[in-house]
C-alpha positions as CSV (number, residue, x, y, z in Angstrom):
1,X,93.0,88.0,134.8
2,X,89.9,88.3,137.3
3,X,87.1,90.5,135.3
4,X,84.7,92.2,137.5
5,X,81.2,93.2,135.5
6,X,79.5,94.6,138.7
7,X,81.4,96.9,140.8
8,X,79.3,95.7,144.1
9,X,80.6,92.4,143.7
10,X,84.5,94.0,144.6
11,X,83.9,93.2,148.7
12,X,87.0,94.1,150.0
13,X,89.6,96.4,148.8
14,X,92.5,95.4,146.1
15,X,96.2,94.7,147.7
16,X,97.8,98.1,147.0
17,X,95.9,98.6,143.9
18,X,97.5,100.3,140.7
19,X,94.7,101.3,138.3
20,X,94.3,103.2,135.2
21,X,90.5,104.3,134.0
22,X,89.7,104.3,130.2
23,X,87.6,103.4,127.4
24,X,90.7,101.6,125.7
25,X,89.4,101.0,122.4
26,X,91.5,99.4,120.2
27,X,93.9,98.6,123.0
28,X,96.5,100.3,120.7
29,X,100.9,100.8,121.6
30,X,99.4,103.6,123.6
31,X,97.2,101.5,125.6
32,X,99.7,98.9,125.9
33,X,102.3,101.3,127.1
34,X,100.6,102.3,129.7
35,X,99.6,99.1,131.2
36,X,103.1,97.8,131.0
37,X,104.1,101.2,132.9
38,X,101.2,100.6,135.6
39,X,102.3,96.8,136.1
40,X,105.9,98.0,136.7
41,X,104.4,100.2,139.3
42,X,102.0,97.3,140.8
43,X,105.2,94.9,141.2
44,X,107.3,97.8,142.9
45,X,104.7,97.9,145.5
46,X,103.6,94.0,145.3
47,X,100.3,95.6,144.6
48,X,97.4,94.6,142.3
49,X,97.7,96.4,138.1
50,X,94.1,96.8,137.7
51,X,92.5,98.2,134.3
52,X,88.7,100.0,134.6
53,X,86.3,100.3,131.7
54,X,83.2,101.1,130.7
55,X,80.3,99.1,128.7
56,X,78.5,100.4,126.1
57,X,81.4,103.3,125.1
58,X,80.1,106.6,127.7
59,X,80.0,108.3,124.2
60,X,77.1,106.2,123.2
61,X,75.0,106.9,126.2
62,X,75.8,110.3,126.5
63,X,75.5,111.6,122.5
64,X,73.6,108.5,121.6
65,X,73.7,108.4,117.8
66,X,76.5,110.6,117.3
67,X,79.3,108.1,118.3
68,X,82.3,106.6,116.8
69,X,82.1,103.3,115.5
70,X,83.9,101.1,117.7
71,X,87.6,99.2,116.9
72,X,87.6,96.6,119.6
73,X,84.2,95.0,120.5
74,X,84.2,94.3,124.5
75,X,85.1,90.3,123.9
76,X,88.2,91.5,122.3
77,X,89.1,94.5,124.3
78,X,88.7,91.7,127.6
79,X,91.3,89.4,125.4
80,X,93.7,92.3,124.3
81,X,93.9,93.6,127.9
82,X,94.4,90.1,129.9
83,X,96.9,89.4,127.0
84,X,98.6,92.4,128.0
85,X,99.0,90.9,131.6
86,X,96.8,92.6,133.7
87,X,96.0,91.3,137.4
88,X,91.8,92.7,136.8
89,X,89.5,94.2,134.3
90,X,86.5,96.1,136.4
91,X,83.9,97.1,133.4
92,X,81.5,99.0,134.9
93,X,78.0,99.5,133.1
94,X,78.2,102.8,131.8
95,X,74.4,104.6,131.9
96,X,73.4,107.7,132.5
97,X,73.2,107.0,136.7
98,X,76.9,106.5,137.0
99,X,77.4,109.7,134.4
100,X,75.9,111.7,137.1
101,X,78.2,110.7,140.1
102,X,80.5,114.1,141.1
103,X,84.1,113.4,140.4
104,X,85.3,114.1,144.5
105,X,82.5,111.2,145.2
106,X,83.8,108.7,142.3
107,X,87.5,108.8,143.7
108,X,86.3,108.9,147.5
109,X,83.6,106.4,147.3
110,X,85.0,103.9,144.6
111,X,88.0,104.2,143.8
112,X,89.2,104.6,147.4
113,X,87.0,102.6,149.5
114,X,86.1,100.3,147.7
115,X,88.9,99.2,145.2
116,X,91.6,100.7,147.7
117,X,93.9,102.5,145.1
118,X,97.7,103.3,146.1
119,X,98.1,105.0,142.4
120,X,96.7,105.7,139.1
121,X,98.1,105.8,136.0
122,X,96.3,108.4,134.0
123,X,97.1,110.8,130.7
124,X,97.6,114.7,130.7
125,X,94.4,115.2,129.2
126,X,92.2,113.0,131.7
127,X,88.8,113.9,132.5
128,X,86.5,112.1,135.0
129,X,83.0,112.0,137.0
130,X,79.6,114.5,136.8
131,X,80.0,116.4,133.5
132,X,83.6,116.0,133.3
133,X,84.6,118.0,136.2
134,X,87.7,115.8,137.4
135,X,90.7,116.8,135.9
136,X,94.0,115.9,136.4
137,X,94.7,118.9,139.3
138,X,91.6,117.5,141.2
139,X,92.7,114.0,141.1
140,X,96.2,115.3,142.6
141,X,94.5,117.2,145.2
142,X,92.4,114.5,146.4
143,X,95.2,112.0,146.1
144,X,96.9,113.9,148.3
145,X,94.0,113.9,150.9
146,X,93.5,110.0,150.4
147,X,97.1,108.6,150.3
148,X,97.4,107.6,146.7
149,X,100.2,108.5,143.7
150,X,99.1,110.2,140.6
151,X,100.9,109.0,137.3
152,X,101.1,111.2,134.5
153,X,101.8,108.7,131.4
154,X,103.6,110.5,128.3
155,X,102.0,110.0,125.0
156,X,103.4,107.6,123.0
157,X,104.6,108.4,119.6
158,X,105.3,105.7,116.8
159,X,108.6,106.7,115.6
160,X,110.3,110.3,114.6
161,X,109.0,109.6,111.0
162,X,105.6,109.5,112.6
163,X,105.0,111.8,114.9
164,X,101.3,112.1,115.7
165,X,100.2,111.1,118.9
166,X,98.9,107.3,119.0
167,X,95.5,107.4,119.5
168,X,92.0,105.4,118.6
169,X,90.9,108.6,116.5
170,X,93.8,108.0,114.4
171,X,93.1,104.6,113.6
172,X,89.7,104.7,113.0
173,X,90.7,107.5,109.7
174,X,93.0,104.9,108.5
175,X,90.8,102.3,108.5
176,X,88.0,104.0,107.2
177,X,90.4,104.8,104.5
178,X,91.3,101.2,103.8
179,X,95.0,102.1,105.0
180,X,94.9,98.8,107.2
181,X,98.8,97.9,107.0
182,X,99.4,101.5,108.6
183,X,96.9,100.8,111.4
184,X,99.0,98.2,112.2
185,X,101.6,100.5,113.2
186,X,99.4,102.1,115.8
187,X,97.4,99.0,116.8
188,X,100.5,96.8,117.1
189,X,98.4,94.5,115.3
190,X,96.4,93.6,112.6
191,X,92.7,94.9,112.2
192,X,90.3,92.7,113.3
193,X,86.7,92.0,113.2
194,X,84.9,89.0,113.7
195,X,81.6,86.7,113.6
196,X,79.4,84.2,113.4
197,X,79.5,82.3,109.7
198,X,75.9,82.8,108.7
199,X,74.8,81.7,105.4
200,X,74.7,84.1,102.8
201,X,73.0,84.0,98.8
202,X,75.3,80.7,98.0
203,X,76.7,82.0,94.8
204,X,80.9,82.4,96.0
205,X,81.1,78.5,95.2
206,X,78.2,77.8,92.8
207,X,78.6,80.7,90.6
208,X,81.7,82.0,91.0
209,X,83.9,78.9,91.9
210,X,85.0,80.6,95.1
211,X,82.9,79.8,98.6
212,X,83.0,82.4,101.0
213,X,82.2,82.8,104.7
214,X,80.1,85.5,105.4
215,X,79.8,87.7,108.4
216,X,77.6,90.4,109.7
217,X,79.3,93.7,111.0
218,X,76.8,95.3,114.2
219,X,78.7,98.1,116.1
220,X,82.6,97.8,114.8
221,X,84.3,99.6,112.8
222,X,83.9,99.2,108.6
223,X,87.5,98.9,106.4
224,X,86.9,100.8,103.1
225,X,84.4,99.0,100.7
226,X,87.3,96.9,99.1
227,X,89.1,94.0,98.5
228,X,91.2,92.9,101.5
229,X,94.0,90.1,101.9
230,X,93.4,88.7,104.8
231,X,94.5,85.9,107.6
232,X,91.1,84.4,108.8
233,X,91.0,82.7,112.3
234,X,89.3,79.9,112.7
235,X,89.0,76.6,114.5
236,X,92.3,77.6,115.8
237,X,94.1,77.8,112.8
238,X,95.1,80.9,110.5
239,X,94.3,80.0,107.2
240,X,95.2,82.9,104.1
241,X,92.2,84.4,102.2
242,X,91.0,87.0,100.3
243,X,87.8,89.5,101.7
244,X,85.5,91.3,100.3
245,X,83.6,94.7,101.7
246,X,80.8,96.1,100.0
247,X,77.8,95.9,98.4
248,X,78.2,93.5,95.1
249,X,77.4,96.3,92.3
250,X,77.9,93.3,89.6
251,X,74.8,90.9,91.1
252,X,72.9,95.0,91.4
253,X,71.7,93.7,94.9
254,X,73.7,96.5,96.6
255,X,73.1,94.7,100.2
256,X,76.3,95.3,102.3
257,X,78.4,92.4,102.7
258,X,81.9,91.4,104.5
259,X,82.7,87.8,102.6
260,X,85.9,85.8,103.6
261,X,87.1,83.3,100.8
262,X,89.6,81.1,102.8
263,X,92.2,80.0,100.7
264,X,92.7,76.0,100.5
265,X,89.8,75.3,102.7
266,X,87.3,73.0,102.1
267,X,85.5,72.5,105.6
268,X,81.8,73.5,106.3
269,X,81.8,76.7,108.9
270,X,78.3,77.8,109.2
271,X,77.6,79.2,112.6
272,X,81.2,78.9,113.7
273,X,83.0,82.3,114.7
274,X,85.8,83.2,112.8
275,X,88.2,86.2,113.2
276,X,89.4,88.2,109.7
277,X,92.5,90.3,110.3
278,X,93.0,92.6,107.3
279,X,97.0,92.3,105.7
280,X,96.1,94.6,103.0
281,X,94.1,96.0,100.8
282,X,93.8,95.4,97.1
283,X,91.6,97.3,95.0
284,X,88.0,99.1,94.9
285,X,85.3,97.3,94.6
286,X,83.4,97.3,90.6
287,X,80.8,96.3,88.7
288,X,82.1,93.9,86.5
289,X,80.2,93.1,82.8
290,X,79.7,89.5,83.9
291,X,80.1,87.0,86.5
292,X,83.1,85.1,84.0
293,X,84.6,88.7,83.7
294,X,84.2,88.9,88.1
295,X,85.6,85.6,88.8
296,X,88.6,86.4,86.6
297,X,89.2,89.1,88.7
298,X,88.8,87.2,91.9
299,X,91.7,84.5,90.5
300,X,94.0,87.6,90.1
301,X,93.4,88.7,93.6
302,X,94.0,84.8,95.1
303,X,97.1,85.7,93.2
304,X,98.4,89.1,94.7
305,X,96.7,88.3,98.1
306,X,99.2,84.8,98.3
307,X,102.2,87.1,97.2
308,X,101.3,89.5,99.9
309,X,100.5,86.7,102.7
310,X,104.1,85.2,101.8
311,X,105.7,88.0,102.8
């Protein structure tokens, strides 16, 4: 997948380009639905499937401090989208210059000019351009004057036993709720975050008799303060672990913390990047009378986090 990160670097038009325009966090079923849908349509008219983003979030330059915390950092969302077999990713710096440009100029100017679009793939409820004036009749009308196909993608539900509409709003509540093996219904995946190993207050192993790698969370989405079981990526590998979110009430240090401890792993990671997908989750997190009384506890998670991780 090519992935364009400066929209005056695209110098001629796409081959019959196919593109659909979103923030796609998450890259959840929905997402993935629709870009299997637009690359049908791209090989029908041995075209180009072309996905357009925006970096940061338009939410976070528009409301600044009242956004969303985000599921998929961009690294990911790049990875998630190419994996979903995409021909190009255009992420366009989103500031508040490009928030101004009319909607009749973003289609005439950009999206037909200069990316040369034969059809986008868009949802019912799709707004676009200078204070969201585009809507989905506007884009019809001027795809009529242009020469290009409007798609209208259905929702995507999960099942008839679940019928709410797929969405990243969605997942974010269940994840904030800890309810990570239901996100994964949505997500088609498991929740990830990830980060650099940094050293932490080196008492997992010394005190407790269990090492952790620790992590620092910047604008992603939190899991419920908890324990987690988790699959942790690393070095290539998936390795079972156990994770912890919170603030370690039984040390009364109350600084946040995300700590991994990697099951039957013995290897120094500090400042390697690791990825912690979250299985399940196990319990609350509690103050515990004493570290003997906490590291009892730990051993009886190991135990229900390897039952779970069996499965």
């Amino acid at each position: 997948m090519i992935i364009i990160e400066d929209i005056n670097k695209i110098t001629k038009p796409y081959k019959n380009a196919v593109i659909t325009i979103g923030n796609f966090d998450g890259v959840h079923l929905g997402h993935q639905a629709l870009f299997h849908n637009l690359i049908e349509k791209a090989i029908a008219l041995n075209g180009t499937s072309i996905a357009m983003t925006f970096e940061p979030h338009p939410i976070r330059v528009l409301k600044k401090n009242n956004h969303p915390p985000l599921i998929t950092l961009y690294e990911q969302k790049a990875e998630l989208i190419e994996k979903a077999g995409l021909d190009v990713l255009i992420c366009i710096p989103f500031t508040q210059e490009f928030a101004a440009i009319p909607a009749k100029e973003f289609v005439e100017d950009i999206l037909v000019k200069r990316i040369g679009i034969k059809a986008i793939a868009v949802g019912e409820d799709y707004t676009f351009g200078k204070n969201r004036e585009g809507n989905l009749a506007l884009l019809k009308t001027l795809g009529n004057q242009c020469g290009f196909e409007v798609i209208l993608i259905d929702e995507l539900h999960i099942s008839n036993t679940y019928p709410e509409r797929i969405s990243s709003t969605k997942i974010r509540e269940l994840v904030i709720a800890g309810k990570v093996a239901e996100s994964k219904k949505l997500l088609g995946r498991y929740y990830q975050i990830r980060g650099k190993v940094e050293v932490g207050r080196d008492r997992g192993g010394k005190l407790l008799g269990f090492p952790t790698a620790n992590i620092n969370l910047y604008d992603e989405l939190r899991p419920k303060i908890g324990v987690y079981a988790v699959i942790v990526e690393c070095k290539g590998e998936n390795f079972k672990g156990v994770a912890n979110i919170g603030y370690s009430p039984t040390f009364d240090d109350y600084i946040f913390t995300v700590e991994a401890h990697i099951l039957d792993f013995k290897e120094n990671i500090y400042g390697q990047k690791i990825r912690v997908n979250f299985i399940d989750r196990l319990r609350d997190e509690k103050k515990f009378s004493n570290i003997s009384e906490l590291s009892e506890q730990i051993k009886k998670d190991i135990i229900k986090a390897r039952k779970i991780l069996s499965k």
